[in-house]
N, C-alpha and C positions, 0 to 999 in steps of 0.2 A: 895810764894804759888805755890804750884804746879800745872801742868795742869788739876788734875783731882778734886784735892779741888778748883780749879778755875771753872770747868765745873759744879761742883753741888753747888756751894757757890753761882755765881757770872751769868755765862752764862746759867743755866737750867732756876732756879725762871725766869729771865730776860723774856727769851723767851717764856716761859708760860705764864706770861701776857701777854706780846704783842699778842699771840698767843692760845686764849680760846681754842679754838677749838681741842687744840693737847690734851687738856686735857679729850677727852670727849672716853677715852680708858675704862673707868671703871676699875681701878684695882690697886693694890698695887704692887709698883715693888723695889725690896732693892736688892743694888749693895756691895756685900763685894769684896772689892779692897785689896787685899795682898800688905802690904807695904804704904796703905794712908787712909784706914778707911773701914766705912760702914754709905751707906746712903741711907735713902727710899726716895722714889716716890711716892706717895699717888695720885692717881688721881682719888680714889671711895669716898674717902671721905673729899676732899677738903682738905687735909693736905698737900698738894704741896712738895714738898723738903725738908727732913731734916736729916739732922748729925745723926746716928746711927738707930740702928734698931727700926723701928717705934712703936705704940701704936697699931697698928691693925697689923694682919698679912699678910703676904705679898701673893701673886696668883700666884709671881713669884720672882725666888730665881737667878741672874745672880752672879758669882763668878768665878774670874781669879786675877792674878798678875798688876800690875801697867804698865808696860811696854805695858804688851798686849794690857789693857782699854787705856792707851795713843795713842797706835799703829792703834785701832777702833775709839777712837773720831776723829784722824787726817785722816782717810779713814775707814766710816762708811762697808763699804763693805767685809772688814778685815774679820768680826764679823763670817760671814759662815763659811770660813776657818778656824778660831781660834775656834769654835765649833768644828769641823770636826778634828782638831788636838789635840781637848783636852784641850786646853788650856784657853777655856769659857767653863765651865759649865752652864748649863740653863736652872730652873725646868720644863720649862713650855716652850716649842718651839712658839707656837702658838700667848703666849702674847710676849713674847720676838721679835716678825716678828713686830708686833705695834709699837716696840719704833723706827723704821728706822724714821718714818716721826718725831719723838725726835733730834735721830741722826747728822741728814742732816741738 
């Protein structure tokens, strides 16, 4: 499995239980990863994490390469820069700033 099907399979759901509270962003966020998928975040309407593009639509659209999303999970901080180079795309900057306390 790779790191990034490990991070929304295994490590995202995980820590969202543990952790109510992160859930409380209001909004749908779906990540298309080039080269390992596409997977929502449902945090408006209790749909937590899932394998492809979800049932509601998303408030925010994040879209890069697998390397890159690797490069940001292992140093959340990445994420400005790889913005600023092009390399993340991000419909929505404002909810996209939410997911740091995800991130981290």
């Amino acid at each position: 499995m790779s790191k990034t099907a490990g991070f929304f399979n295994e490590y995202l759901p995980s820590k969202l239980e543990k952790n109510p509270d992160l859930a409380k962003i209001n909004a749908v966020f779906q990540f298309d990863i080039t080269g390992a998928g596409t997977w929502t975040l449902d945090l408006k309407n209790g749909g937590g994490v899932s394998e492809g593009a979800g049932a509601n639509p998303a408030d925010c659209v994040l879209t890069t390469d697998q390397a890159t999303w690797e490069t940001i999970l292992e140093k959340p901080s990445q994420a400005v820069a790889s913005v600023m180079m092009g390399k993340l795309k991000v419909s929505n900057l404002g909810l996209a700033t939410s997911l740091q306390k995800i991130l981290a």
